[in-house]
Backbone bond lengths (Angstrom), bond angles and torsions (degrees), N, CA, C in turn:
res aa  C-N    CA-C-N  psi(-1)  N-CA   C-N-CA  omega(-1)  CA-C   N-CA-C  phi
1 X - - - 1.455 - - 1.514 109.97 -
2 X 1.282 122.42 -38.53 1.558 124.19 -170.50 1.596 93.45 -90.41
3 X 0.903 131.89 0.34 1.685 133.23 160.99 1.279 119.67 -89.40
4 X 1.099 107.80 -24.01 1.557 95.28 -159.55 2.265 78.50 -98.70
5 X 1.122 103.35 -35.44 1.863 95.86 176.94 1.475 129.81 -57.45
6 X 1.689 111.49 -29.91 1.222 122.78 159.86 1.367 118.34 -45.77
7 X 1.887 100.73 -59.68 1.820 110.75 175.01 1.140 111.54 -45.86
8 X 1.599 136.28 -41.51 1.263 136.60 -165.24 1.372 90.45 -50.78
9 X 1.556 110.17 -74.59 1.504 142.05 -159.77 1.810 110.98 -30.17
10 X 1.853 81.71 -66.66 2.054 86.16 162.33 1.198 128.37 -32.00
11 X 1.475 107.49 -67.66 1.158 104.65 -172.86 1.542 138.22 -70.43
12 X 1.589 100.38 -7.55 1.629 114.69 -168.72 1.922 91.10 -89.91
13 X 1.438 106.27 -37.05 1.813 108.93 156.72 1.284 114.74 -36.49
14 X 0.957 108.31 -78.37 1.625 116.63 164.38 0.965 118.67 3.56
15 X 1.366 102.42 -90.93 1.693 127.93 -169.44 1.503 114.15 -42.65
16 X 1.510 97.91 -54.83 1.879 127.25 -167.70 2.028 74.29 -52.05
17 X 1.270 128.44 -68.30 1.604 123.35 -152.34 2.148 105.68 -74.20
18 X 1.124 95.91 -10.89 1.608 79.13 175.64 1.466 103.99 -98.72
19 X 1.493 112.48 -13.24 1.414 103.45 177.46 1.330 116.01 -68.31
20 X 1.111 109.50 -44.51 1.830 142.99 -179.86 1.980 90.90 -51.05
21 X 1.394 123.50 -40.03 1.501 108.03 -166.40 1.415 92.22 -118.37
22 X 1.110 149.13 15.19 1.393 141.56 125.05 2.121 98.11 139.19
23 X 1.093 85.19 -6.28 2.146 100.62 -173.56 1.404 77.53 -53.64
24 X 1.743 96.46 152.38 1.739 114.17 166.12 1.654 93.13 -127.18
25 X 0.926 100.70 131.27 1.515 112.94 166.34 1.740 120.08 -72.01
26 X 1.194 125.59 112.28 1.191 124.61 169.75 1.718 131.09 -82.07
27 X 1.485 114.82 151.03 1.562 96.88 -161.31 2.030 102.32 -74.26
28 X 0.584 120.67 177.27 1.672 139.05 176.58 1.442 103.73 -44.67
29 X 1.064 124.93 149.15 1.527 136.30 158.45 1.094 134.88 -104.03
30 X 1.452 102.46 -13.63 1.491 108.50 178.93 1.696 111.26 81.58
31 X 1.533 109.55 -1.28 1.483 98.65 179.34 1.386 111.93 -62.64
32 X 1.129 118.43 179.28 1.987 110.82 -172.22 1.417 104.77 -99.15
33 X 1.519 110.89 140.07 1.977 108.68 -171.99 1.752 95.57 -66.80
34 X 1.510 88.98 -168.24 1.198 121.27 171.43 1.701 120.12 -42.96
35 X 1.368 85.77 -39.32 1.621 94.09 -159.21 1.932 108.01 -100.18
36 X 1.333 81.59 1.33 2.183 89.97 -174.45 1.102 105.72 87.12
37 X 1.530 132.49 7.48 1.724 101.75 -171.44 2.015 89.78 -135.75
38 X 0.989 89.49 177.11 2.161 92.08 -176.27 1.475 90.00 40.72
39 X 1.459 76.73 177.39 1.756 110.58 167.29 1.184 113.34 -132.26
40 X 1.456 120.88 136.34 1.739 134.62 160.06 1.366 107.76 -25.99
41 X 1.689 104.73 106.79 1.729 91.64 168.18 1.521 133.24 -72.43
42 X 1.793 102.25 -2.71 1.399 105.96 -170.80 1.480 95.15 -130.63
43 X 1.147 119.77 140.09 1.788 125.85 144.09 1.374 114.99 -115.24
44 X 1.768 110.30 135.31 1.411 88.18 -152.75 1.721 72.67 -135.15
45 X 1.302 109.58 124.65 1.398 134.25 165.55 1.689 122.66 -85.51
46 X 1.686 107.98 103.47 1.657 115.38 -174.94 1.668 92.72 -89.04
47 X 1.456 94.77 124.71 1.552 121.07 140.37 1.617 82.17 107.43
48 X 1.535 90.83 -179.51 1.719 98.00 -167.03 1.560 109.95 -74.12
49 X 1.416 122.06 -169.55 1.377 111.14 169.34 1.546 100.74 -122.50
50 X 1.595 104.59 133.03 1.271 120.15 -174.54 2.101 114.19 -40.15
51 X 1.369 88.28 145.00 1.924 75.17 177.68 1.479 100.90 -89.12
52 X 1.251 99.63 172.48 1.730 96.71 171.39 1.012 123.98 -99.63
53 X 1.530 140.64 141.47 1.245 149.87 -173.26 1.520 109.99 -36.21
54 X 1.206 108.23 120.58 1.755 110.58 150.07 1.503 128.97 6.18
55 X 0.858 140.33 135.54 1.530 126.33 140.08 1.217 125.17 -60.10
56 X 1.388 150.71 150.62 1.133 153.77 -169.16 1.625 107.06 -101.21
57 X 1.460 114.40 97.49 1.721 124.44 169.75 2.304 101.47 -5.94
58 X 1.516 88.71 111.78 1.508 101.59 154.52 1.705 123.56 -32.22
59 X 0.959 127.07 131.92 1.859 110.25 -177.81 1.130 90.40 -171.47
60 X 1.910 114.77 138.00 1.328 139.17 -149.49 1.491 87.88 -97.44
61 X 1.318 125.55 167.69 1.294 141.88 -173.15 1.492 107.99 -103.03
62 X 1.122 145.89 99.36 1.673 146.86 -177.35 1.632 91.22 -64.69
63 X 1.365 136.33 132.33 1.720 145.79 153.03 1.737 89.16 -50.14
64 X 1.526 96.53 148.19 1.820 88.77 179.04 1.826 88.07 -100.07
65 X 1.312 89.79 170.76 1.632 96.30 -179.30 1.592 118.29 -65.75
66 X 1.173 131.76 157.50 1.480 125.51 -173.20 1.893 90.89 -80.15
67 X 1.303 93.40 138.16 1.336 91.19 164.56 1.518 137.97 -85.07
68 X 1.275 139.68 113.87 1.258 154.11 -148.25 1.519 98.38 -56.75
69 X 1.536 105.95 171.80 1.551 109.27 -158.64 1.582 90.87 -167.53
70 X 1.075 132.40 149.25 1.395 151.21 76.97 1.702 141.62 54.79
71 X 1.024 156.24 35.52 1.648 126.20 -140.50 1.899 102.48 -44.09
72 X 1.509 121.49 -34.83 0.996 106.77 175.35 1.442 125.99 -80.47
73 X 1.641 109.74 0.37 1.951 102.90 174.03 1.480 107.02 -106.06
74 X 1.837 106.23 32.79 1.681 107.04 -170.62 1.184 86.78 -78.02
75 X 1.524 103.79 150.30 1.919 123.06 164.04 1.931 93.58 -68.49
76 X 1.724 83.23 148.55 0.929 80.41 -173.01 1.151 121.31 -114.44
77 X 1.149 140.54 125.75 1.904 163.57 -99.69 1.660 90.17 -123.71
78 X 1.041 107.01 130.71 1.858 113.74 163.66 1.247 111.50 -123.60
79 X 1.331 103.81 114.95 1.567 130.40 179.60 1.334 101.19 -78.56
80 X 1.755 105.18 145.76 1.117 121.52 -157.60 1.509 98.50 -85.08
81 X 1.139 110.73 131.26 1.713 129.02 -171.72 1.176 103.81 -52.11
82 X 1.801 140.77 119.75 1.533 115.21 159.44 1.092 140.82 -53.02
83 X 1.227 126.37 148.59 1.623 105.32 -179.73 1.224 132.67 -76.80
84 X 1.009 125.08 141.51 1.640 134.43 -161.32 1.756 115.46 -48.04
85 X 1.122 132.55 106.82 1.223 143.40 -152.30 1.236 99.68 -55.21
86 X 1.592 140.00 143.60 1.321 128.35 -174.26 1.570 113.41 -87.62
87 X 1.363 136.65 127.33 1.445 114.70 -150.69 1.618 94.48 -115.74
88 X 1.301 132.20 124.81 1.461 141.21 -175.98 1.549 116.92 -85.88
89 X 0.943 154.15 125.89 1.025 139.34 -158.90 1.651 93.08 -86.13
90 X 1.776 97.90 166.53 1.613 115.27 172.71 1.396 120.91 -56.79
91 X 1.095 143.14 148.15 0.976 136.99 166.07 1.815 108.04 -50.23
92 X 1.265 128.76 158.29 1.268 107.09 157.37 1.756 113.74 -92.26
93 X 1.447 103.87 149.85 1.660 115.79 174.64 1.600 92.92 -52.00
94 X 1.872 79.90 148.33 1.904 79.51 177.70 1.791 92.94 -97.23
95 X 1.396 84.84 -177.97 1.846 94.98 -161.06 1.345 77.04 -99.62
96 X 1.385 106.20 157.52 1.695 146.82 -154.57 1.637 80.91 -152.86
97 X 1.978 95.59 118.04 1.547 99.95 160.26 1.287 118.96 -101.93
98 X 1.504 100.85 128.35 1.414 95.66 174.52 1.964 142.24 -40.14
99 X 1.214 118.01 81.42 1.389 127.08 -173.62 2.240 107.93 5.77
100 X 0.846 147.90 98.35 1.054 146.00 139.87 1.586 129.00 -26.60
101 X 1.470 120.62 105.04 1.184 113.33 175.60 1.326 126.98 -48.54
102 X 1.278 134.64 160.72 1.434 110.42 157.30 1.244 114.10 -139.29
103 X 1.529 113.47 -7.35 1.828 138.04 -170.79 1.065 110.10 -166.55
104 X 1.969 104.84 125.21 1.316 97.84 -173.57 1.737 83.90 -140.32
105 X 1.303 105.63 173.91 1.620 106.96 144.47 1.803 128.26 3.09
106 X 1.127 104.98 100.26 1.830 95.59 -178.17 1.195 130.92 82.52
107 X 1.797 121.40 -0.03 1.059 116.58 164.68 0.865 97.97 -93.15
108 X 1.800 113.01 165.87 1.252 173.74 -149.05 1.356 126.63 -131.92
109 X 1.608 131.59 68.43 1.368 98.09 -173.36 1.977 85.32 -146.01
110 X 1.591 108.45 -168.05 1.588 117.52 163.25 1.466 86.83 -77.14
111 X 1.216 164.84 -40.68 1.088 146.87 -135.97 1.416 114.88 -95.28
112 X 1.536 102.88 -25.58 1.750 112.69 167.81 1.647 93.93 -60.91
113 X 0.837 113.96 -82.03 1.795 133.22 -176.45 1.457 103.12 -16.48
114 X 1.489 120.93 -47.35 1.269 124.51 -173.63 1.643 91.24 -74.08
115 X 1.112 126.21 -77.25 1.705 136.14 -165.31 1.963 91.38 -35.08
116 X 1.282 108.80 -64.22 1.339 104.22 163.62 1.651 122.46 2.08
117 X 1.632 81.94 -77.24 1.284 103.44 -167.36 1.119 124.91 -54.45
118 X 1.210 97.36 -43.94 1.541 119.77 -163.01 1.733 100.94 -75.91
119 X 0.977 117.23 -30.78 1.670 121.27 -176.75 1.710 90.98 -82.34
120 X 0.945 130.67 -48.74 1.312 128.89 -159.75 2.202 95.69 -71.23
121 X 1.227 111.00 -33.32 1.777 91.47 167.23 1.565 108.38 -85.35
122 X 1.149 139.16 -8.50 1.627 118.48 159.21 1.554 119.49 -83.84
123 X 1.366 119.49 -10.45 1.475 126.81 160.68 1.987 103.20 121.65
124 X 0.954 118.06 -14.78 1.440 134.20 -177.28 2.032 114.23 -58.33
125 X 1.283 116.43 -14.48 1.298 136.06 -177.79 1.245 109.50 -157.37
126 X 1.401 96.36 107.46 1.943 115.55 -174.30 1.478 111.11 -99.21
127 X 1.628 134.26 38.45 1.185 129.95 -138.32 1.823 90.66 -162.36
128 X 1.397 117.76 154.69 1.516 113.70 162.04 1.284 84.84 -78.74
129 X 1.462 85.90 170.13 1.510 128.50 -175.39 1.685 102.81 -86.95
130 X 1.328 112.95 108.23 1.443 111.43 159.87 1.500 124.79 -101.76
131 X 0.773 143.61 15.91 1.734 164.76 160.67 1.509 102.90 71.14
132 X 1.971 122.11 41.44 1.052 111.33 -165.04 1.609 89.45 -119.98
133 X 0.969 120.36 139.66 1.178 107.57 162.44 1.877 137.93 -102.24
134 X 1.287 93.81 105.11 1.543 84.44 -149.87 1.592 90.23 -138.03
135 X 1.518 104.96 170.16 1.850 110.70 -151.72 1.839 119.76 -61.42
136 X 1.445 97.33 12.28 1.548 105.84 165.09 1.301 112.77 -104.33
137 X 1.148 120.96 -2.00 1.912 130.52 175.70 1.164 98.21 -105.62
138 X 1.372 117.18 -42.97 1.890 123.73 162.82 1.534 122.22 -36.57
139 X 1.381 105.41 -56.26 1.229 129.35 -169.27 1.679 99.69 -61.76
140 X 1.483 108.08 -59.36 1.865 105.51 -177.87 0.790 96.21 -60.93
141 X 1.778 140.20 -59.97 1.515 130.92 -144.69 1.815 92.52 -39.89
142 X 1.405 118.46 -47.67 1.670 127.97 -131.05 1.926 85.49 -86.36
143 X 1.313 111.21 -53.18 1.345 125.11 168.84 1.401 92.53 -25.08
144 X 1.099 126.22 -85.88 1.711 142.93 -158.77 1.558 123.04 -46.38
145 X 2.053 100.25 -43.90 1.016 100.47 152.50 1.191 164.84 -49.64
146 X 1.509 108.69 -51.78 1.435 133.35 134.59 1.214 111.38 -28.89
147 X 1.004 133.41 -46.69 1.834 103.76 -157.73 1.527 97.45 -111.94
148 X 1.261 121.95 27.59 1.695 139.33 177.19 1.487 95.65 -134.87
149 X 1.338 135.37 4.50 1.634 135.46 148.27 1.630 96.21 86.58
150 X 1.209 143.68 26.72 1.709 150.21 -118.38 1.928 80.26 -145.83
151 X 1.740 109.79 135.31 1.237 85.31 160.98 1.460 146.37 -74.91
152 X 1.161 129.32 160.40 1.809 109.26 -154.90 1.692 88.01 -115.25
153 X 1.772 97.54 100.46 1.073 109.14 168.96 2.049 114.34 -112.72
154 X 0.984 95.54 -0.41 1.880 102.49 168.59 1.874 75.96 81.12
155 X 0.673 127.12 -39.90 1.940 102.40 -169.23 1.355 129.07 -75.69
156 X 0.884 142.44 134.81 1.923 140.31 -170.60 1.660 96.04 -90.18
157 X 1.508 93.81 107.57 1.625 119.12 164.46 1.549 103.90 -97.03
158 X 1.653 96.14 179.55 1.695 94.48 -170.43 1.422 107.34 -82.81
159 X 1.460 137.59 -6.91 1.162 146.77 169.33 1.725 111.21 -82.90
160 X 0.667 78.27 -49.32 2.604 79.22 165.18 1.322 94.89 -59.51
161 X 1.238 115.18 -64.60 1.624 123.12 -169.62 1.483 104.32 -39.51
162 X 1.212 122.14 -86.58 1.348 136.22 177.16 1.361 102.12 -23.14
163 X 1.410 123.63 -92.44 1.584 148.39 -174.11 1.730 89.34 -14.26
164 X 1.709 108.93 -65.65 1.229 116.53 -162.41 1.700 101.73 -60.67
165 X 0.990 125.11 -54.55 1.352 128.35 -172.54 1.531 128.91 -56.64
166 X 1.728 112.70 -33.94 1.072 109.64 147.79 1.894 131.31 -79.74
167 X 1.203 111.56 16.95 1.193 120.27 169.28 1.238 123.95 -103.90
168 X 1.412 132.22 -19.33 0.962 163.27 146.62 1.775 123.02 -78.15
169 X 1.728 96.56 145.80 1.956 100.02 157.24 1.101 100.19 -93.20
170 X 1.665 109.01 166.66 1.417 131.61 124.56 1.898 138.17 11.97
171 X 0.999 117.65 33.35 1.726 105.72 -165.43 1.289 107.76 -10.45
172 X 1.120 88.21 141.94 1.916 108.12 159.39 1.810 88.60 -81.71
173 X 1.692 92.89 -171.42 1.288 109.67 -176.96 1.192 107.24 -107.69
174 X 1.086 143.04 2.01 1.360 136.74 169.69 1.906 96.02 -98.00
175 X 1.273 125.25 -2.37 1.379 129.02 -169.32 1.936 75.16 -101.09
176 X 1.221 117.26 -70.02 1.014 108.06 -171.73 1.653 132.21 -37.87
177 X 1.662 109.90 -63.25 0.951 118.62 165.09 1.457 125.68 -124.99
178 X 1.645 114.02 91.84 1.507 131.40 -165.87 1.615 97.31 -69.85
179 X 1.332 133.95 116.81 0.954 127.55 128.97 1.660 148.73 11.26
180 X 1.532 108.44 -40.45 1.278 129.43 132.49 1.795 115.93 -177.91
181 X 1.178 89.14 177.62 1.847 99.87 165.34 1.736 108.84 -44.68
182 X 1.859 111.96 -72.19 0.957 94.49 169.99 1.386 119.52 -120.12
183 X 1.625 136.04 -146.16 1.195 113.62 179.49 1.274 124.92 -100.41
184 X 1.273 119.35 164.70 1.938 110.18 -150.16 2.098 87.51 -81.21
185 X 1.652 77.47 149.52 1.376 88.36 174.95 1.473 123.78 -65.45
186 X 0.999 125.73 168.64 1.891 127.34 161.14 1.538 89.21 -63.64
187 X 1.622 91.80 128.95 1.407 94.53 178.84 1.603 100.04 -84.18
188 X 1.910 103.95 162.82 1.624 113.79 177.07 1.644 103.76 -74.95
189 X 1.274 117.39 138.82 1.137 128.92 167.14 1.457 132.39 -16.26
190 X 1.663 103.55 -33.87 1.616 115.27 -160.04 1.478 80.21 -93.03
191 X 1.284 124.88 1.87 2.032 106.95 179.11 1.364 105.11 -101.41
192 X 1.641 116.43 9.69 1.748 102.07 -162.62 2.038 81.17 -88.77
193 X 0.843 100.18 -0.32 2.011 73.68 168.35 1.413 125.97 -154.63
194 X 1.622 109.97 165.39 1.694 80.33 -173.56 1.893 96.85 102.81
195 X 1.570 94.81 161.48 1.492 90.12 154.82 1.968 106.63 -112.63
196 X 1.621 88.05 149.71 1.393 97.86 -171.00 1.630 108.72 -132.01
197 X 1.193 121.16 -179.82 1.047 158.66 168.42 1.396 132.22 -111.34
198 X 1.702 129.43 19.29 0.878 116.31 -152.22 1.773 123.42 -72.17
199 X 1.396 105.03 144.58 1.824 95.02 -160.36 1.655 89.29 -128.36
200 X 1.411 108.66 117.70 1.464 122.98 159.56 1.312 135.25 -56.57
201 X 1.292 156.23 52.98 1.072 133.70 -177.93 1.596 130.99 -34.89
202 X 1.096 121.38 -39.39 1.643 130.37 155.35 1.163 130.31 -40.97
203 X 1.454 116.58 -33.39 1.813 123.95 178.86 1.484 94.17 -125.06
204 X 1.484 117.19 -9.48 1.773 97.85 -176.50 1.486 115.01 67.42
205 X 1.325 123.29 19.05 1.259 110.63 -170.86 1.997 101.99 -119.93
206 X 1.372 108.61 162.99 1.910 103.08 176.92 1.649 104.25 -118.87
207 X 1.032 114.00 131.50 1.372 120.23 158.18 1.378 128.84 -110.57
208 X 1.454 111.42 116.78 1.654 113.24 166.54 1.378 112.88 -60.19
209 X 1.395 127.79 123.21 1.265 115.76 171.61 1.166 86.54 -134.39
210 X 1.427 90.49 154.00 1.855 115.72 176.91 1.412 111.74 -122.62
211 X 1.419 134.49 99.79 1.526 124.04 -178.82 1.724 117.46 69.66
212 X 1.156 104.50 12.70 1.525 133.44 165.52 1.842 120.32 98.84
213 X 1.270 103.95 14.28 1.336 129.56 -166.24 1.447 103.58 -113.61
214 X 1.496 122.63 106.98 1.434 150.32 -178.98 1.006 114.41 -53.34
215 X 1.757 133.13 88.95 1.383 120.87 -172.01 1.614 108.49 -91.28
216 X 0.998 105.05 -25.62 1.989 109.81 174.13 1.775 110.58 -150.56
217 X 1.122 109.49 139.93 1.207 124.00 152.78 1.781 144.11 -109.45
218 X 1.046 111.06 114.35 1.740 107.93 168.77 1.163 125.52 -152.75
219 X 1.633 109.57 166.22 1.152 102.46 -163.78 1.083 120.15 -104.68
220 X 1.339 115.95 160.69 1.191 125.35 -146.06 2.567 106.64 -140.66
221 X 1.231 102.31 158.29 1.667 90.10 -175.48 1.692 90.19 -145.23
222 X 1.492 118.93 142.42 1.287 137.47 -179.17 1.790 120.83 -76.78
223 X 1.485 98.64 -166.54 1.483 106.95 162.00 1.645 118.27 -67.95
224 X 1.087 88.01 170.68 1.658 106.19 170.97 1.472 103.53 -75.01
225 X 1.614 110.35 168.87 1.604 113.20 157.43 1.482 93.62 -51.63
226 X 1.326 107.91 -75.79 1.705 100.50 -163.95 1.521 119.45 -42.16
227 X 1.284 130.05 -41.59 1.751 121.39 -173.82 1.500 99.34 -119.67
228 X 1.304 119.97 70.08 2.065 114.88 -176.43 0.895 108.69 -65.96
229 X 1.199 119.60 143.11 1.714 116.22 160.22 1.054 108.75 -70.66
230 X 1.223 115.63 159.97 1.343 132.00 177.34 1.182 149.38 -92.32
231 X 1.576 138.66 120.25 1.584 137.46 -145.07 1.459 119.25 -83.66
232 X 0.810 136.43 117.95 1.885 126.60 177.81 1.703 105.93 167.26
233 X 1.037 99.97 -159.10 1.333 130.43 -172.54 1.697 115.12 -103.02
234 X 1.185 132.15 87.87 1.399 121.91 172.50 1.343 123.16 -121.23
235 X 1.795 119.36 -159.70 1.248 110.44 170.80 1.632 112.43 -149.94
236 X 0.924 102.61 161.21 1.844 109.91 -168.11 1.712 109.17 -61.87
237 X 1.077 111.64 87.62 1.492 114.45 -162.83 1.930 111.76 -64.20
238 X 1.673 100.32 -42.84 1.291 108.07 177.03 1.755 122.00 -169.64
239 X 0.992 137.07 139.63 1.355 122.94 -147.40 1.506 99.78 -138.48
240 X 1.609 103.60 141.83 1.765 119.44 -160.90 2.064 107.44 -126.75
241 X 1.150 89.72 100.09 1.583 76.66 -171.25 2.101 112.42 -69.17
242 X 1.186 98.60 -36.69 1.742 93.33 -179.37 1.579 105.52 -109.22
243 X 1.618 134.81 46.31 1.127 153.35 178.98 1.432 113.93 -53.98
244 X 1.232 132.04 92.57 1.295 118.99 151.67 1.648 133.29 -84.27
245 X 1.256 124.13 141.46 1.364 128.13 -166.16 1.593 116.23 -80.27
246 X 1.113 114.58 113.02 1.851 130.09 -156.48 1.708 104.90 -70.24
247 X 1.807 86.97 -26.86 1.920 88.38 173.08 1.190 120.41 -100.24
248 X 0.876 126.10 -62.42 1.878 114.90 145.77 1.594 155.08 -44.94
249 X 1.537 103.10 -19.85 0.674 139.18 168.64 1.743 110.74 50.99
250 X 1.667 97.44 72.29 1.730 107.47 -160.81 1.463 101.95 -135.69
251 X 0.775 137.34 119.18 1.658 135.41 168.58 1.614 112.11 -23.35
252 X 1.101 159.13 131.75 1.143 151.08 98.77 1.616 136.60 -88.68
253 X 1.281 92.40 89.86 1.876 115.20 178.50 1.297 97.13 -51.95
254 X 1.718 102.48 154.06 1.709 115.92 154.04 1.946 97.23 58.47
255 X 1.496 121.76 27.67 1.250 119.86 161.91 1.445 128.49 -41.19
256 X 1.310 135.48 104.53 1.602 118.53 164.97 1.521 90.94 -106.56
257 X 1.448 120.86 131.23 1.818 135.80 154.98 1.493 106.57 -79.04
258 X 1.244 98.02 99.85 2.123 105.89 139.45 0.926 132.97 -117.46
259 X 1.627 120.74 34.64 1.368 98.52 172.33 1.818 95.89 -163.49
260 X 0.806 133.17 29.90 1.431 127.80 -157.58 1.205 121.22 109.78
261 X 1.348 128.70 -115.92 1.597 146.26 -173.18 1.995 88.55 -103.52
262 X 0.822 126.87 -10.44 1.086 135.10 153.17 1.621 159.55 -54.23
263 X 1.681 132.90 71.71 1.189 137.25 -161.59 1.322 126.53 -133.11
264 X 1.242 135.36 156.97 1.729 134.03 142.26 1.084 113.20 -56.47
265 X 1.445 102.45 116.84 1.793 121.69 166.75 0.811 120.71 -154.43
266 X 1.388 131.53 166.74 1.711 138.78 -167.17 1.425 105.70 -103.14
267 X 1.243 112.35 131.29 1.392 143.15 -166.17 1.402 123.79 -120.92
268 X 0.895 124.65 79.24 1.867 137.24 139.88 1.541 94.31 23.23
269 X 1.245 90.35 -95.14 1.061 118.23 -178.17 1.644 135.95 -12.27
270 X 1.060 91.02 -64.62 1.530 130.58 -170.13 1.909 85.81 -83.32
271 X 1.010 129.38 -40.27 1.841 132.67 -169.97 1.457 79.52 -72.37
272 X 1.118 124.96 -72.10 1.793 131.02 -156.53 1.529 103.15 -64.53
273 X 1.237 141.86 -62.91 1.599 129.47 -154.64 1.664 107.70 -108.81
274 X 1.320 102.91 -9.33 2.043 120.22 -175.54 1.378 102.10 43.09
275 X 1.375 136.62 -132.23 1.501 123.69 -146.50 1.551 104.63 -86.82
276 X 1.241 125.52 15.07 1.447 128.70 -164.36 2.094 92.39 -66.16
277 X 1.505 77.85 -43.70 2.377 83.21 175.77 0.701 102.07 -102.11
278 X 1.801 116.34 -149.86 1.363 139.95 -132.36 1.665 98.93 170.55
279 X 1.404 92.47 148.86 1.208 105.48 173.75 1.966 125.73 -77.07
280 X 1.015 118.05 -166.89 2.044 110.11 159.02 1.730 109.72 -109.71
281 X 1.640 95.70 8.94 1.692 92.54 157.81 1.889 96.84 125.27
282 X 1.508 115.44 5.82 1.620 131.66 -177.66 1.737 89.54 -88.57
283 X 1.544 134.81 159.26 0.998 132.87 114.47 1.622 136.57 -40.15
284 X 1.172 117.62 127.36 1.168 128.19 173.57 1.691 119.27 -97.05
285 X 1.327 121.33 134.26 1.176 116.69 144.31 1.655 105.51 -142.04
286 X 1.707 96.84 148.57 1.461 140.51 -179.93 1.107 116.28 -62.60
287 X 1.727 124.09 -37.14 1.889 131.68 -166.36 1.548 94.50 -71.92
288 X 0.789 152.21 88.52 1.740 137.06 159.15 1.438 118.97 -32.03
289 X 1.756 96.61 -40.01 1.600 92.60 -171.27 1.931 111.84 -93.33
290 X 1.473 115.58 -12.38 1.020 117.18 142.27 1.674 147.18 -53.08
291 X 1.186 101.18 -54.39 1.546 114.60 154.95 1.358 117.10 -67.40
292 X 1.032 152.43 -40.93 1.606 132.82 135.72 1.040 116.60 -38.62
293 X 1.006 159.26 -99.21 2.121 148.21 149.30 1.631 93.07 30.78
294 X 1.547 91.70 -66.74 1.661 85.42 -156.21 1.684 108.36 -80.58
295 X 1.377 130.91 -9.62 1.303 119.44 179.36 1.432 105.81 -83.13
296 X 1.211 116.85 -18.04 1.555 126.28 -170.81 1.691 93.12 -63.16
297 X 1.246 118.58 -62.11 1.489 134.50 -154.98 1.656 103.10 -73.65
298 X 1.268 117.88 -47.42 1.870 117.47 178.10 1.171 98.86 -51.02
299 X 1.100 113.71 152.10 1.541 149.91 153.67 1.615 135.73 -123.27
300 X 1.155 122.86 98.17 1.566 144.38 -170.29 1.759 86.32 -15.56
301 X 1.149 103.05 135.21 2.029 123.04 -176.31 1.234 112.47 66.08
302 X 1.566 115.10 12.64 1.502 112.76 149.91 1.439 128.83 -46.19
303 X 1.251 139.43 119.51 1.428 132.55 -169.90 1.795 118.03 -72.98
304 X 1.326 126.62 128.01 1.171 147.52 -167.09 1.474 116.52 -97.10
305 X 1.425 138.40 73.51 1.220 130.85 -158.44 2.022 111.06 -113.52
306 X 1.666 106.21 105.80 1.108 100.95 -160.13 1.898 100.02 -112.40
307 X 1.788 107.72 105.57 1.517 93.10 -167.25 2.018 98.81 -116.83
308 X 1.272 106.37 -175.37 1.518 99.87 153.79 1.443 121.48 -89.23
């Protein structure tokens, strides 16, 4: 008890001397003493407590100057990209049809006959029309082309066709089917009766006559010097419509025999190149659709009369 009153005593000493030299005593903190247990009821701070520094005078900020440059130390600026051009596509090419044949080499039709024709009134085919098509119908088609800027392939496409057709009319029928190349001869006497055959050598042309009255004419081309046909009076011994020749070994269609190895028949040949050949000594004719006409109408001992 008289210990712990002394402590009072001390410490109230204490106090009385820091007041006296300007110390303020602060209350306890509760930090832990010396010994780990309580806390210091007093902390007692000697001498004043420092003030705190000044504030440092307010002062505006000056922008610093831009720093100078160069045209060559300019930053360098990126221009705004143009925009990508809008790209349309091509039109597409228009389609081009390929031209259509319609006559070439070796046909056979009324439609050669017409093309014929039709070349033969602009001057391009100097010949009747035999409906064959062969390398003298070739030859104009290509003629025609050319000088219409067209390629000159000798064949009738649907563009020749056309071109030609508006350049041309219509045949008549005597354009179509002329009677002959040239005009039929005065027939020889022995044809005014009877049915005949009479065959010109002088105009090259044949006439059916019946009782002396001309039911068809065409023309027609002989032997060679070397194999002639032969002149006289005969008669249709026997007749071969799909005949091929065993010595030559050549087609002759629409065959009538008067004379041996000898007949009227239709010839390729003779349609395609006309008097450029010759026969092996048979009459020829070129009309196909004439010489059918006319094989239809003969009759085996029909008389055969071949004069100049």
């Amino acid at each position: 008890m008289l210990a712990k009153t002394a402590l009072r005593r001390g410490f109230a000493a204490v106090a009385v001397l820091a007041a006296s030299v300007g110390c303020t005593v602060q209350p306890a903190t509760g930090e832990p003493g010396a010994d780990g247990k309580g806390t210091h009821p007093l902390k007692v701070s000697l001498g004043p407590a420092p003030e705190p520094p000044a504030p440092a005078p307010a002062t505006t900020a000056t922008p610093a100057a831009p720093t100078p440059y160069t045209p060559s130390e300019r930053p360098a600026t990126r221009s705004p990209e143009p925009p990508a051009p809008k790209t349309t596509a091509p039109p597409a090419a228009p389609v081009r049809s390929v031209p259509r044949t319609l006559m070439a080499a070796g046909t056979t039709s009324d439609q050669v006959r017409e093309l014929q024709a039709r070349l033969g009134q602009i001057g391009y085919f100097d010949r009747a029309p035999t409906g064959y098509y062969g390398s003298v119908t070739a030859n104009a088609v290509g003629a025609f082309q050319a000088k219409r800027g067209l390629p000159r392939t000798g064949t009738t496409d649907t563009v020749t066709w056309e071109r030609l057709r508006a350049m041309t009319r219509t045949p008549t029928a005597d354009e179509l089917d002329p009677p002959t190349t040239k005009p039929v001869a005065k027939p020889d006497p022995r044809c005014l009766t009877g049915r005949v055959m009479c065959i010109s050598k002088k105009s090259s042309t044949l006439a059916w006559m019946v009782n002396g009255k001309v039911q068809s004419a065409m023309d027609v081309r002989f032997g060679s010097e070397y194999t002639p046909t032969r002149e006289g009076e005969f008669q249709v011994g026997w007749k071969s419509r799909d005949h091929v020749s065993t010595l030559y070994d050549s087609p002759m269609p629409y065959a009538m025999f008067f004379s041996g190895g000898q007949a009227v028949h239709y010839s390729s040949d003779f349609a395609a190149r006309g008097y450029s050949g010759a026969s092996h000594g048979c009459v020829n004719v070129r009309d196909e659709k004439k010489i059918a006409a006319l094989f239809a109408d003969v009759r085996t001992g029909d008389k055969v009369v071949i004069y100049w």
